[in-house]
C-alpha positions in Angstrom: 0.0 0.0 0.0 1.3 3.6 -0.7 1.6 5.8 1.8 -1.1 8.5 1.9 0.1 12.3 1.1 -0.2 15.5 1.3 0.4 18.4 -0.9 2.0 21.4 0.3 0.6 24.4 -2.4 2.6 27.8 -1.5 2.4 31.0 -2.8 1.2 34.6 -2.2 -2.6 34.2 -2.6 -2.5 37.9 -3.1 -5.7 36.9 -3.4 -6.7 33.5 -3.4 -8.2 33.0 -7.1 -10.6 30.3 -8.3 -7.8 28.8 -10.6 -6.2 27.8 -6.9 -8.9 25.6 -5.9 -9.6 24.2 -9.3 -5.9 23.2 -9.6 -6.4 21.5 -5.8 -9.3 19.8 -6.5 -7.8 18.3 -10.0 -4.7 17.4 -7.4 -6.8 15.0 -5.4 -9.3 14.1 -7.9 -6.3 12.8 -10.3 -4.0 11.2 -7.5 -5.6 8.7 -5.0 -2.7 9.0 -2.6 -3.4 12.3 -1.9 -5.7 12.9 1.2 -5.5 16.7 1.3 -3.7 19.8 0.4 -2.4 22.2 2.2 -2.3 25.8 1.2 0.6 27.7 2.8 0.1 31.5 2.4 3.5 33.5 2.4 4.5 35.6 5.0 4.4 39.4 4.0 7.9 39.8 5.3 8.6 38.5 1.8 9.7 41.8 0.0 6.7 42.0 -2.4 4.6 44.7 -3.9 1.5 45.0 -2.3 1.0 42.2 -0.3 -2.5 42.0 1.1 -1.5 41.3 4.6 -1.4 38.0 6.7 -4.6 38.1 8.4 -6.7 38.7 5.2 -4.5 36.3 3.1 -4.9 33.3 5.6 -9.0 34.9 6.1 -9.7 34.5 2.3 -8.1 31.0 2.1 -9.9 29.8 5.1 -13.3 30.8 4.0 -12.8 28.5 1.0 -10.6 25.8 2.8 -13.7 25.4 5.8 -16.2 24.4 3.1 -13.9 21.5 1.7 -12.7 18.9 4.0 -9.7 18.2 1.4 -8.3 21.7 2.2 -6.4 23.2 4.8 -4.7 26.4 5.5 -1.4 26.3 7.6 0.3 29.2 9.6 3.6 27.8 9.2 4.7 30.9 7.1 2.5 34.0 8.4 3.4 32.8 11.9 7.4 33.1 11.2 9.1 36.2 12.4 11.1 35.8 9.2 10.5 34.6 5.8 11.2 30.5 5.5 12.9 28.6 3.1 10.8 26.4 1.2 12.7 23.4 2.5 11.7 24.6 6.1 8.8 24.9 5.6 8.3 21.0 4.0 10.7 20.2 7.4 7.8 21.9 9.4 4.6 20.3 7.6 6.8 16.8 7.5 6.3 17.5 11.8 3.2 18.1 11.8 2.2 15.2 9.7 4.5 12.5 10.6 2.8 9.8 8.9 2.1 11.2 5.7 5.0 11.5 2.6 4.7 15.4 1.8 4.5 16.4 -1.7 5.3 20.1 -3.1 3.0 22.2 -6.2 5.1 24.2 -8.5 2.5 26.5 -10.2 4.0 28.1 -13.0 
C-alpha cells in the first residue's frame, strides 16, 4: 500500500483565485494517494509589492478551505518572524504530519 500524502501548495494568494482551488481539486481528484492539500500562504515579510496582509491572506483561504474537508490552510509561514525557506517549511509540515510523505506544487 502507498503511503497516503499530502500536498504542500505555497504562494502569495495575493488573493486567493478560483484557478487555486480548481488546480487543488484536479490534485486530489487525479491522484488517490493524496488525502488533502495544504495551502501555505507566504509571510508578507517577503519583499513584495502589495501584499495584502497576513490576516486577510490566511482569512480569504480559510473561508474557501472550511467548506472543503480536502483543504487546509497552515500558519507555518505568516506565523514566522522571518521569511522561511521552502525546504523549512516542507521540514515543518513533515512534523506536523509525521505519517504522511509530503509532496510540493510548482504553479508556473
Amino acid at each position: 500500500m502507498q503511503k497516503k500524502q499530502i500536498v504542500m501548495f505555497g504562494g502569495a494568494f495575493n488573493p486567493p483565485l478560483n484557478s487555486h482551488f480548481s488546480l487543488a481539486e484536479q490534485i486530489i481528484n487525479e491522484n488517490e494517494e493524496v488525502e488533502k492539500v495544504v495551502f501555505v500562504p507566504e509571510n508578507s515579510l517577503y519583499e513584495k509589492a502589495e501584499l495584502i496582509s497576513n490576516k486577510h491572506r490566511y482569512q480569504m483561504l480559510k473561508m474557501v478551505c472550511d467548506k472543503n474537508e480536502e483543504f487546509e490552510v497552515s500558519t507555518i509561514e505568516i506565523d514566522s518572524q522571518r521569511p522561511l525557506y521552502t525546504i523549512e517549511t516542507l521540514q515543518r509540515l513533515q512534523e506536523q504530519y509525521p505519517n504522511y510523505e509530503i509532496a510540493f506544487m510548482i504553479r508556473k
